[in-house]
C-alpha positions as CSV (number, residue, x, y, z in Angstrom):
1,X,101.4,146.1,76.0
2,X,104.0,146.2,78.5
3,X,106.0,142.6,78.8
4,X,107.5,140.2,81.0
5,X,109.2,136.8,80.8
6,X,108.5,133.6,82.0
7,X,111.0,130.9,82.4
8,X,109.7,127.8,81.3
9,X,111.6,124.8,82.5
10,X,108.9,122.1,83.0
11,X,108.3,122.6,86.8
12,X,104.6,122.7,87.3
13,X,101.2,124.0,86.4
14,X,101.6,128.0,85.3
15,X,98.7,128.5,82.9
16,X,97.3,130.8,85.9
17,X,100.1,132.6,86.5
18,X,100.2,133.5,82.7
19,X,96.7,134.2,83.4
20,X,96.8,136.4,86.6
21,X,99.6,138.2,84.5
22,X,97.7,139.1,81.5
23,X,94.5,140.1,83.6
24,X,96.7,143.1,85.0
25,X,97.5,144.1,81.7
26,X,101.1,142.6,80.9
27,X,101.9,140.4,77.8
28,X,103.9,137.4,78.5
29,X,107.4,136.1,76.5
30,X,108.7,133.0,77.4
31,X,112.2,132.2,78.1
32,X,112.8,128.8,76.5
33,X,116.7,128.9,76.1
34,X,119.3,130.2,78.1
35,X,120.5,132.6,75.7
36,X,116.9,134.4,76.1
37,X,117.6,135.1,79.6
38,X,119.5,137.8,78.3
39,X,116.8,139.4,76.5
40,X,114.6,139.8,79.5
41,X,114.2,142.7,81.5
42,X,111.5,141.9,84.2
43,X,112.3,138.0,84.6
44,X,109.8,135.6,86.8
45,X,111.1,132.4,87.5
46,X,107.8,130.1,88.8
47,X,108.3,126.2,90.3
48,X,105.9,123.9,91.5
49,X,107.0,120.6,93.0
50,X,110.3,119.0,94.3
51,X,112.8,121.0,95.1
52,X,115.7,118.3,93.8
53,X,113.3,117.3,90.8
54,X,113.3,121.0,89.7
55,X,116.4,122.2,90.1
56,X,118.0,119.0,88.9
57,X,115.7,120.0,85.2
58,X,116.4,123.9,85.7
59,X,120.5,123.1,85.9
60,X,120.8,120.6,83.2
61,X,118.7,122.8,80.3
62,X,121.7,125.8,81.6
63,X,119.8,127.9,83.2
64,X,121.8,128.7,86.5
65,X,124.6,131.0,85.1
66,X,122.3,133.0,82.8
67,X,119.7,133.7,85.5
68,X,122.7,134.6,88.4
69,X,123.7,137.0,86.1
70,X,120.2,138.6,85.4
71,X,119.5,139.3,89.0
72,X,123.4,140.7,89.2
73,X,122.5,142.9,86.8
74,X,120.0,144.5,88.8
75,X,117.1,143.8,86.5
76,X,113.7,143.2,88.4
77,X,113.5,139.2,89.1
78,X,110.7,137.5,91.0
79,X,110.5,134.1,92.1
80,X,107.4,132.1,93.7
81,X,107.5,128.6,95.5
82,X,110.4,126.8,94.6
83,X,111.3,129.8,92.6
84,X,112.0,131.4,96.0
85,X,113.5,128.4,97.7
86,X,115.7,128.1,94.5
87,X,117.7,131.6,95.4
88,X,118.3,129.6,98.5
89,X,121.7,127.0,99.4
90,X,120.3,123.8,99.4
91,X,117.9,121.9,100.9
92,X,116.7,119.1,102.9
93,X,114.7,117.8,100.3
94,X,117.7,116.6,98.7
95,X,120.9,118.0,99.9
96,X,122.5,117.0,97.0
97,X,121.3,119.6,94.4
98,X,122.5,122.7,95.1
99,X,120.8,125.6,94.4
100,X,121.3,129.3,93.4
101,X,123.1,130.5,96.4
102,X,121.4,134.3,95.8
103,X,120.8,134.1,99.3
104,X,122.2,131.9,102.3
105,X,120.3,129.5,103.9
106,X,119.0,125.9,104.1
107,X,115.2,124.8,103.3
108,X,113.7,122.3,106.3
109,X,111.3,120.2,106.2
110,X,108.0,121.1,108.5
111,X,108.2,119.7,111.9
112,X,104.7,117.0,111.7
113,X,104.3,116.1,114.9
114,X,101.6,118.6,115.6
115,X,100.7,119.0,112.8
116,X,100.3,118.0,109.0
117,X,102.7,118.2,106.8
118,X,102.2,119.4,103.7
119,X,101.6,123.2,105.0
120,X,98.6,123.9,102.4
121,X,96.0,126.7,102.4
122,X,95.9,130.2,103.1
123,X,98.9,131.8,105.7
124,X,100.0,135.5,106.6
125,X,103.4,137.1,104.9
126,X,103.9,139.8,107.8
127,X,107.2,141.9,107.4
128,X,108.8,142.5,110.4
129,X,111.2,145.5,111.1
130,X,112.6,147.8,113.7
131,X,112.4,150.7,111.3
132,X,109.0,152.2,112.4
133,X,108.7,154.2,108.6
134,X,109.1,150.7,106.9
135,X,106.5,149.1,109.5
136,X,104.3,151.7,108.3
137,X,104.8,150.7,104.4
138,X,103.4,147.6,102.5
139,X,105.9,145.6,100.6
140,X,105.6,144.7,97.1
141,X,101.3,144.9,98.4
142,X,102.0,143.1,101.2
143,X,99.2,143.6,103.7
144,X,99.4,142.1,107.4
145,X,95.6,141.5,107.2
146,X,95.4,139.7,103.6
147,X,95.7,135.9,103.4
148,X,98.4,134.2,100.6
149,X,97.5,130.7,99.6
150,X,101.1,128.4,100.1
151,X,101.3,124.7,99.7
152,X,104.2,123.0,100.9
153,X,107.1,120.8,102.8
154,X,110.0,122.8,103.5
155,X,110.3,126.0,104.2
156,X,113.2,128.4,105.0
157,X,113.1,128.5,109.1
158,X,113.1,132.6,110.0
159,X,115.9,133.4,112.4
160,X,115.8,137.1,113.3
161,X,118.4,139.3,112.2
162,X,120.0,136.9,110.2
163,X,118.6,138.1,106.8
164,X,118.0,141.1,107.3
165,X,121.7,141.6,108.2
166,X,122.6,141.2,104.9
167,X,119.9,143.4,103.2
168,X,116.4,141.2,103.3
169,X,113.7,142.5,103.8
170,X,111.4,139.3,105.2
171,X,107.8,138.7,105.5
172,X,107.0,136.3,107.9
173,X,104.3,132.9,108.4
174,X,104.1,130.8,111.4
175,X,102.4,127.4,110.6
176,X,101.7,125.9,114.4
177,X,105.1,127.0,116.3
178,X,107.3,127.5,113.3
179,X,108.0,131.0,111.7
180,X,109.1,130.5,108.6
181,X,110.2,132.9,105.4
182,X,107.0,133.8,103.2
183,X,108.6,136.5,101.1
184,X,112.1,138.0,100.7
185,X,113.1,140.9,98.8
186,X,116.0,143.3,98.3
187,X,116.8,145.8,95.4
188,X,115.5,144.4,92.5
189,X,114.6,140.9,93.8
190,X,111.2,139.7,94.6
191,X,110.3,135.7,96.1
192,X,107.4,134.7,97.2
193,X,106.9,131.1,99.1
194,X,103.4,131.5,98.7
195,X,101.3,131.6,94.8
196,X,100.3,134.8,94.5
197,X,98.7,133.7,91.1
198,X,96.2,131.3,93.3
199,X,96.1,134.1,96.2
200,X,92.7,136.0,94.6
201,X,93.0,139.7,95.2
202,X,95.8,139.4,97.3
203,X,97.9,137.6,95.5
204,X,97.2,139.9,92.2
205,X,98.0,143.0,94.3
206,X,101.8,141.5,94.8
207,X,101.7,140.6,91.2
208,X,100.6,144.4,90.1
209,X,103.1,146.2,92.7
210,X,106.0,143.8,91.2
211,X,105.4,144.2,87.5
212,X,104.9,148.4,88.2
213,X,107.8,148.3,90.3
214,X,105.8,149.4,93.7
215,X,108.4,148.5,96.1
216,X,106.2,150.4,99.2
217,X,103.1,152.0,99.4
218,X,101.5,153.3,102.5
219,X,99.7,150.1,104.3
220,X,96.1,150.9,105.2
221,X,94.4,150.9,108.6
222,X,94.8,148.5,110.7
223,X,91.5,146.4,111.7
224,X,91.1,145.0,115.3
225,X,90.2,141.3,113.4
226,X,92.9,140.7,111.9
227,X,94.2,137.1,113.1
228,X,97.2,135.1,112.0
229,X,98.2,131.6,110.6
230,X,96.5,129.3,108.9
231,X,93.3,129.4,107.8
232,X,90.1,126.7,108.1
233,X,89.6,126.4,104.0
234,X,86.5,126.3,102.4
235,X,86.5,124.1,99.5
236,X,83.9,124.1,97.0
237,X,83.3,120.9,95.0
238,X,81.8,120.6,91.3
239,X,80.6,116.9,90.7
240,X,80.7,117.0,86.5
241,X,79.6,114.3,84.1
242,X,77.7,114.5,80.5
243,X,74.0,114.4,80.9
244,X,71.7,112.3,78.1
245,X,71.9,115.3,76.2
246,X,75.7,115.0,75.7
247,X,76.1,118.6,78.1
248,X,78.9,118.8,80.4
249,X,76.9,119.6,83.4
250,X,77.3,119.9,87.3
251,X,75.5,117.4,89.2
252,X,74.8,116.1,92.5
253,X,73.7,112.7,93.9
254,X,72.1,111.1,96.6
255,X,74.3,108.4,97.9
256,X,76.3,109.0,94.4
257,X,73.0,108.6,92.4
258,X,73.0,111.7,90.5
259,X,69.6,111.3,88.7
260,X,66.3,112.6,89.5
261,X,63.9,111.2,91.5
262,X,60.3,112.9,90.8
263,X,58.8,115.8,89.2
264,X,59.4,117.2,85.7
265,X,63.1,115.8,85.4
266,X,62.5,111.9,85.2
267,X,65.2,109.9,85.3
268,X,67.2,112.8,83.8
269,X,71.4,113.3,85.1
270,X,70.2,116.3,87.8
271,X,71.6,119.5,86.3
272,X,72.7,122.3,88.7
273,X,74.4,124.4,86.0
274,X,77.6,124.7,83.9
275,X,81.0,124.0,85.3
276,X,82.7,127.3,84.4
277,X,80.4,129.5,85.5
278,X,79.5,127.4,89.2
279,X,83.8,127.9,89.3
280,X,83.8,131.5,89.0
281,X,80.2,132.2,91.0
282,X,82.3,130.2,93.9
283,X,85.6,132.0,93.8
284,X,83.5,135.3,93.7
285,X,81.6,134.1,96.8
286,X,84.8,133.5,98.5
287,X,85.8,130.0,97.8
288,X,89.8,128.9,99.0
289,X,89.8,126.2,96.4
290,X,87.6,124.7,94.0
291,X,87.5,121.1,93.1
292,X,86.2,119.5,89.8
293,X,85.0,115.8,90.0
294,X,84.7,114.4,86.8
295,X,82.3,111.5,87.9
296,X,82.2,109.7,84.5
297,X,85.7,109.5,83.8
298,X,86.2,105.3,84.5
299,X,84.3,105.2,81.4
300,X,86.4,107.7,79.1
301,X,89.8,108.7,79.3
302,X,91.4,112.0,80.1
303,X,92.7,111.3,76.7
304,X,89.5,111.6,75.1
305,X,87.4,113.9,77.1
306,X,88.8,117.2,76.1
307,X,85.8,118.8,77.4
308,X,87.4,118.6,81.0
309,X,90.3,120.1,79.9
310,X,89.0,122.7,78.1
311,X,87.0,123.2,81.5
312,X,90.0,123.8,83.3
313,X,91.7,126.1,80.7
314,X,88.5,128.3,81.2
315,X,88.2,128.1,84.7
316,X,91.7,129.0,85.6
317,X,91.5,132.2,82.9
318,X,89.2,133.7,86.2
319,X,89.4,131.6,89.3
320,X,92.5,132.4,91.3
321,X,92.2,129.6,93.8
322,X,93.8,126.5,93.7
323,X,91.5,124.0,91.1
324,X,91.8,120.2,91.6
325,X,91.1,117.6,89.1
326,X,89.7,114.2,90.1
327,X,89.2,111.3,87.0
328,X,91.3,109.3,85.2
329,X,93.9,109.8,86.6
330,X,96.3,106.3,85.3
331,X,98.4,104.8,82.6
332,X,95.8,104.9,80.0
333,X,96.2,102.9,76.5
334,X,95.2,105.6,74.0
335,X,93.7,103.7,70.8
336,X,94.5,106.5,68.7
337,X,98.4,106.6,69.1
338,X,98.2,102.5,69.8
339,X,100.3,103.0,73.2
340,X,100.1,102.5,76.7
341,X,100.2,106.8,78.4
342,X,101.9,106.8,81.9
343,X,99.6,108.5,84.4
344,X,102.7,110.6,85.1
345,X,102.0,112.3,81.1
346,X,97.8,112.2,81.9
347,X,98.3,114.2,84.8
348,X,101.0,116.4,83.0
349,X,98.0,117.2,80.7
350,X,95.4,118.4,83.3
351,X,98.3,120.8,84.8
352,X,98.9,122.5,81.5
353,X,95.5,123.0,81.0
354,X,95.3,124.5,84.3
355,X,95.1,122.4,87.6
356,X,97.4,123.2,90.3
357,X,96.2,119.2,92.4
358,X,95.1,116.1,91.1
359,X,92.6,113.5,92.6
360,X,92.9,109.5,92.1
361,X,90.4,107.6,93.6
362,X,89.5,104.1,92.4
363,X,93.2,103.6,91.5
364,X,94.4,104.2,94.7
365,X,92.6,101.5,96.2
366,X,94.1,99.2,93.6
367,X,97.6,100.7,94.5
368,X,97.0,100.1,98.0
369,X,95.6,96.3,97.8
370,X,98.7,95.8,95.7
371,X,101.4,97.9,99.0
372,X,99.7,96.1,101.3
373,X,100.0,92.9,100.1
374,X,103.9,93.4,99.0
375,X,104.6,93.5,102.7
376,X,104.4,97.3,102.4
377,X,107.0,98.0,100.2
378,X,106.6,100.8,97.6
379,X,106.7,99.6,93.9
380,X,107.9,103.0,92.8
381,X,105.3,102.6,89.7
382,X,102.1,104.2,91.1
383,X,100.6,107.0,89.9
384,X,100.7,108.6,93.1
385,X,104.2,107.8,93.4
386,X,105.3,108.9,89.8
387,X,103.3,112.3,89.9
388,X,104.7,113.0,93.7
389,X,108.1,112.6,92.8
390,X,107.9,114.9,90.0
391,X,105.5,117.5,91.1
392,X,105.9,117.3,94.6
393,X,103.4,115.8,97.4
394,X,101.3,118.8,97.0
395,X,100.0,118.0,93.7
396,X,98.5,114.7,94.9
397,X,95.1,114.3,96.4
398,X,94.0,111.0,97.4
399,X,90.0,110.8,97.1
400,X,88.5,108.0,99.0
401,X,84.9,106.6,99.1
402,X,84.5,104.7,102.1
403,X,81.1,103.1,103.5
404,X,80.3,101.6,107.1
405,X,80.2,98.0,107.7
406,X,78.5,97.5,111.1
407,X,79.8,94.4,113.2
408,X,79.1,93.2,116.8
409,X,82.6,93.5,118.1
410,X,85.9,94.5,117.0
411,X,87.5,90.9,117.0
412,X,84.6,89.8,114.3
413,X,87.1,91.6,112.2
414,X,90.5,92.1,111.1
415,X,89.5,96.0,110.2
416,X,90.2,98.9,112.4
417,X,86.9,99.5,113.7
418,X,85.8,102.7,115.3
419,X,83.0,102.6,118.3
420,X,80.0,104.6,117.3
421,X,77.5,106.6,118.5
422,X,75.0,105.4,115.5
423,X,74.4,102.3,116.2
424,X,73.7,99.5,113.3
425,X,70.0,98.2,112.3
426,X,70.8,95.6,114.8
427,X,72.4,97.3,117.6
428,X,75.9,96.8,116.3
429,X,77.8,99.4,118.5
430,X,80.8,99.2,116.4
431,X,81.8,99.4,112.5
432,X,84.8,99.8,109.9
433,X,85.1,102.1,106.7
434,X,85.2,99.9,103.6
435,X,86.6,101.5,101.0
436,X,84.6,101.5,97.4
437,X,86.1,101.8,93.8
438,X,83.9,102.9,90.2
439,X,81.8,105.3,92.3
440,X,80.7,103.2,95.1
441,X,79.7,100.5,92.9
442,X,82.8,98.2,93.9
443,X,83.2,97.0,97.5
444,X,86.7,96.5,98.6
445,X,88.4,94.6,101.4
446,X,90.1,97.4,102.7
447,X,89.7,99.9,104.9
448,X,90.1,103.1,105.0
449,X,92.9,103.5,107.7
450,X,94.8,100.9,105.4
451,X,94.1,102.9,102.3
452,X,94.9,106.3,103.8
453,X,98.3,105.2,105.7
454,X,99.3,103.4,102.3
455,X,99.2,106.3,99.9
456,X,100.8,108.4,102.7
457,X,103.4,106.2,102.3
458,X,103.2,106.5,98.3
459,X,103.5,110.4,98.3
460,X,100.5,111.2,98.6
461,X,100.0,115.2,99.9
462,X,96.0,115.0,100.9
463,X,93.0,113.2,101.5
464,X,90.2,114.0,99.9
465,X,87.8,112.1,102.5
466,X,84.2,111.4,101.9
467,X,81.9,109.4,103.5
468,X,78.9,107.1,101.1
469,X,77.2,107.2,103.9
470,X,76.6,110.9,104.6
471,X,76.0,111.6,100.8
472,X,73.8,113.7,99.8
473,X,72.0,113.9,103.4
474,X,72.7,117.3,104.7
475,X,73.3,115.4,108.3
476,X,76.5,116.9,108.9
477,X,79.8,115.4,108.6
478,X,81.0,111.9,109.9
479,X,83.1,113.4,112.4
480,X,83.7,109.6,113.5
481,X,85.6,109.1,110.0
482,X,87.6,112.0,110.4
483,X,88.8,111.6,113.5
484,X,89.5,107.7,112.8
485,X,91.5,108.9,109.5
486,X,93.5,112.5,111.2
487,X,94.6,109.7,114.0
488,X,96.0,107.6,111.5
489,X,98.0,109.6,108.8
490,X,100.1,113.3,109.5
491,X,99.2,114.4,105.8
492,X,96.0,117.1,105.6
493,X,92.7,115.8,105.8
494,X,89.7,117.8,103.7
495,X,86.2,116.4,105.3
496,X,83.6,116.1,102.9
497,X,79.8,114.6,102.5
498,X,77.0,115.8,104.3
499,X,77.3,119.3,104.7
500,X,73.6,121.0,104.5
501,X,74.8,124.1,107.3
502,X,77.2,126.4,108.1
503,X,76.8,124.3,111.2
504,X,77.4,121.4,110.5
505,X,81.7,123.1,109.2
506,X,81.8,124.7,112.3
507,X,81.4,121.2,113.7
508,X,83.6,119.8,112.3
509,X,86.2,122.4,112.7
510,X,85.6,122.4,116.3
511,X,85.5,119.0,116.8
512,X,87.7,116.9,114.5
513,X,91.1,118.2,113.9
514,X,90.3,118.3,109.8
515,X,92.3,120.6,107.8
516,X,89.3,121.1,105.4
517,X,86.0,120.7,104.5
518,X,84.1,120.7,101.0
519,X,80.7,121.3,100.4
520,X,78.4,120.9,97.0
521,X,74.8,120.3,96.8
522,X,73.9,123.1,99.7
523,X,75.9,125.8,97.7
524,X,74.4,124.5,94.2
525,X,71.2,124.4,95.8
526,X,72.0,128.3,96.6
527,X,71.0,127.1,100.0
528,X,74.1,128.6,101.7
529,X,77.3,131.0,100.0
530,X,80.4,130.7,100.1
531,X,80.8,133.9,102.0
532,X,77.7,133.0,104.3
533,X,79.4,130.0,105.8
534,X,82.4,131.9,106.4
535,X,80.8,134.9,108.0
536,X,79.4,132.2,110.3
537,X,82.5,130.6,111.0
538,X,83.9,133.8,111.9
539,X,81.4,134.5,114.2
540,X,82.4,131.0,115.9
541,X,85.9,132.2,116.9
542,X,87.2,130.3,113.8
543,X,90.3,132.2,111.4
544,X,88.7,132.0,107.7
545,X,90.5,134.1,104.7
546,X,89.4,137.5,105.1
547,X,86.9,138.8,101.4
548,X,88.6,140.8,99.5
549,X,88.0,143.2,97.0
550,X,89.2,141.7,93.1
551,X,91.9,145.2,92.1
């Protein structure tokens, strides 16, 4: 079996690049030393996270010299994310970490005023070139129709000429009016921006043409649909929890009641299936990410419930999407080893076993209660602060579980209040989000513009936002919500609860400025696919990643 080396320096989840590289055939060695740098002929260097964090960790464990002089040596060397920002200068992310200076140039952060900031989901990688034989060749599998899944802050700005003056070959993005570098490559050197491990068929092409040592191959025919930029992503969600059996099973509820109602099932924990499998039936149907909710987890600790883990290490072996975990998600006192674990090291866990996000909920209304009452200032010992500064922004989802609270006016509150078209059971024209902790089972004095501008302020990279309300209705979305939230914070939004149509996400797409939206129950249900919803988008005018064949 042919083989390839990974450098391992601690910089983020790469359990599914590991995996993505032994799908295609390749064994992988690990680099754990510098002096095995040495040893490696084909050499990937991965990184997830912050760029100063990173190459703070990849300089002091000696890595610098020893990889400079692999890719002098003119032995294949790819890097992806801040693997690729690493060849780079520096960067604005902290200026005062150098990095490898392979190639010259300055990572920016995005401009967010028109947009939000982290850049996450699924973007074009274009090569542009005057020479009209290399416009006619794919690099490295590069395709001008295929989507690449990138999450990020900064990015290397694209100034024509300037590169390529020196050898580059570039492939291009544009996230709203910035073109930014996606992938760089010249003689024996490969980056990628994007995660070609969490780009599906894509992303394993780029992987299989840089392992083979495909530089070009003839690109194939052009299609009149091809669109560019950013998708509208698609996520599918997985609600998992044990049943009374003691099965790890996908669920659903009503209003976050997951048990049956009538018929043959009781009172029974409604079971829609197994976790692994639902993953890998959604990524086949098309899925841009896939989300696992483990519902049960304020009662046992991430600690303790290896089945979630185990989940993840499976799911990741054969979904090449991004997978977020959601549950547990804090410093934890584990009885067994008699100490307090630092959610920093409980999310650490869930990204070796695979996750490339995680999702804090209850917790983040605590942290926020606790910002907003210290006058706003940051306590720098939140989990969403720990795990952002060490993994990057990115890795952070924020899930929040807000309900309305109808009032007669605005001033009978000190909430931000939203004017609605639904009016309350007594006419109430106007209402404010409370925010809920333990499931919905804990009513908070917050709201949710409070709670979602606090953990933007804590380092928090998304919101996952759902709505009590909407649960389990098949309404549609609370486009209301949304747009109260997108108005508030410049980090991406993903709308969730409600969804029961293709409909009701071109709604919302059309009519909220979300960067997301989940559904569950209508594609557990086998209602709707995956693929269905997006051919319907696309029929709406709406840019969706483009089904590809797996290679």
């Amino acid at each position: 079996m042919p083989t390839v080396h990974l450098l391992d320096y601690a910089a983020g989840n790469i359990r599914s690049l590991v995996n993505a590289i032994e799908k295609l055939g390749w064994e992988v060695e690990w680099v754990r030393s510098p002096d095995d740098v040495a040893k490696a002929d084909k050499l990937i260097l991965p990184g997830v996270g912050h760029f100063g964090h990173c190459l703070t960790q990849f300089a002091n464990a000696g890595y610098v010299e020893p990889v400079r002089k692999h890719i002098q040596s003119g032995k294949p060397f790819m890097g992806i994310c801040v693997g690729l920002q690493a060849l780079f200068e520096t960067s604005a992310e902290n200026p005062n970490v150098p990095g490898l200076g392979v190639i010259k140039g300055r990572l920016e952060r995005f401009n967010d005023a028109d947009k939000s900031v982290p850049h996450i989901g699924w973007n074009s990688a274009n090569t542009s070139s005057s020479d009209e034989a290399s416009k006619s060749q794919s690099i490295y599998g590069l395709r001008p129709e295929s989507k690449y899944y990138y999450v990020h802050s900064f990015a290397v700005p694209y100034r024509a000429g300037e590169l390529e003056k020196d050898g580059w070959t570039v492939a291009t993005a544009k996230y709203g009016s910035e073109e930014f570098i996606g992938a760089i490559t010249k003689n024996n050197v490969l980056a990628t921006q994007f995660h070609p491990e969490k780009s599906g068929a894509a992303g394993q092409r780029v992987l299989k043409a840089f392992l083979e040592g495909t530089k070009t191959s003839p690109l194939p025919a052009p299609s009149a649909t091809a669109t560019q930029g950013l998708t509208r992503r698609i996520i599918a969600c997985l609600d998992v929890r044990t049943n009374d059996a003691g099965d790890l099973v996908v669920t659903k509820g009503d209003q976050y009641d997951v048990r049956e109602k009538s018929g043959s099932g009781g009172n029974d924990v409604r079971n829609l299936g197994k976790p692994v499998a639902k993953a890998q039936q959604y990524y086949e149907q098309g899925a841009d990410e896939v989300t696992f909710l483990n519902i049960t987890s304020f009662r046992d600790t991430p600690l303790k419930d290896l089945p979630m883990l185990e989940v993840l290490r499976q799911a990741s072996a054969t979904v090449f999407v991004p997978l977020t975990i959601g549950g547990g998600i804090r410093d934890t006192f584990d009885p067994q080893t008699n100490r307090t674990v630092p959610a920093l090291e409980v999310a650490t866990l869930y990204f070796q076993s695979g996750a490339d996000k995680v999702s804090i909920g209850s917790d983040a209304c605590y942290a926020a209660e606790e910002y907003l009452a210290a006058g706003k200032k940051l306590s720098g010992k939140t989990a969403i602060e720990k795990i952002s500064e060490a993994y990057g922004a990115q890795a952070v989802v924020v899930s929040v579980d807000p309900k309305r609270v109808y009032v007669a006016s605005p001033a009978d509150t000190p909430h931000a209040t939203v004017e609605t078209a639904f009016p309350g059971p007594n006419g109430e024209r106007h209402c404010w989000y409370a925010c809920t902790a333990k499931g919905g089972r804990e009513t908070r004095d917050l709201d949710v513009v409070q709670l979602a501008t606090a953990v933007e302020a804590m380092g928090a990279g998304e919101i996952l936002l759902n709505c009590i309300d909407r649960d389990g209705t098949n309404s549609g979305f609370d486009l209301e919500l949304i747009r109260s939230v997108k108005g508030a914070v410049r980090i991406p939004v993903i709308a969730s609860s409600g969804a029961g149509n293709a409909a009701h996400f071109a709604e919302v797409f059309e009519k909220t400025p979300v960067d997301a939206a989940l559904g569950a129950g209508m594609f557990h249900r086998g209602e709707w696919t995956v693929r269905q919803v997006k051919e319907v988008l696309g029929k709406e005018g709406l840019v969706v990643r483009p089904f590809e064949e797996e290679i």
